[in-house]
Phi, psi and omega in degrees: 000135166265174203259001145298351169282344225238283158329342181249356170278324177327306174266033161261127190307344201232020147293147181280109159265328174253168173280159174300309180298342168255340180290304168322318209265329173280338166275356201027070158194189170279166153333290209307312190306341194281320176313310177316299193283335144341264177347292156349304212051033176299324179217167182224084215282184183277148175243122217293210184290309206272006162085003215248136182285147191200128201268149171231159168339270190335300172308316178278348155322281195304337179252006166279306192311333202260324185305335209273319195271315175311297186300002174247348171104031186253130180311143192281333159273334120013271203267002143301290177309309197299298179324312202292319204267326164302304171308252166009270244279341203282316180308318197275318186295299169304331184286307178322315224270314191319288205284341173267330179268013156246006177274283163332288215296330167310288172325313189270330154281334160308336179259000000 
């Protein structure tokens, strides 16, 4: 990849982009919470040449999210169980939302 090729990814949510030490530093929180959601398998980052975990937008949304529940006092496997079951119910919602608006467009051509 070059780094005009590198430059046109910045605004894709799922390029790994940060290192674990600046994604800690942008959630304010540690190294070890990000290894924790790992562990989890709440997120799974990318790993560089050099073996170094590497973060995307997106991933890091889910560990801002996990950071939110964890700071309320809910356990990190919890607040795991929760993400996850958030994510499911949203997708189950898109899906719905899909199937009612082709269910409509069937009705409304039928008449």
């Amino acid at each position: 990849m070059t780094a005009d090729d590198s430059f046109g990814r910045l605004d894709d949510d799922d390029y790994p982009a940060y290192t674990m030490g600046r994604a800690a530093e942008m959630l304010g929180t540690t190294q070890g919470f990000l290894r924790a959601l790992g562990e989890a398998r709440l997120i799974t980052p990318l790993r560089s040449p050099g073996g170094h975990r590497r973060y995307s937008r997106y991933q890091l949304r889910i560990a801002a999210r996990a950071r939110e529940l964890v700071d309320h006092g809910t356990p990190i496997e919890s607040a795991c169980r929760i993400i996850i079951l958030e994510e499911q119910l949203e997708e189950a919602q898109r899906i719905n939302a899909e199937h009612h608006c082709a269910a409509e467009a069937n009705t409304t051509a039928s008449i």
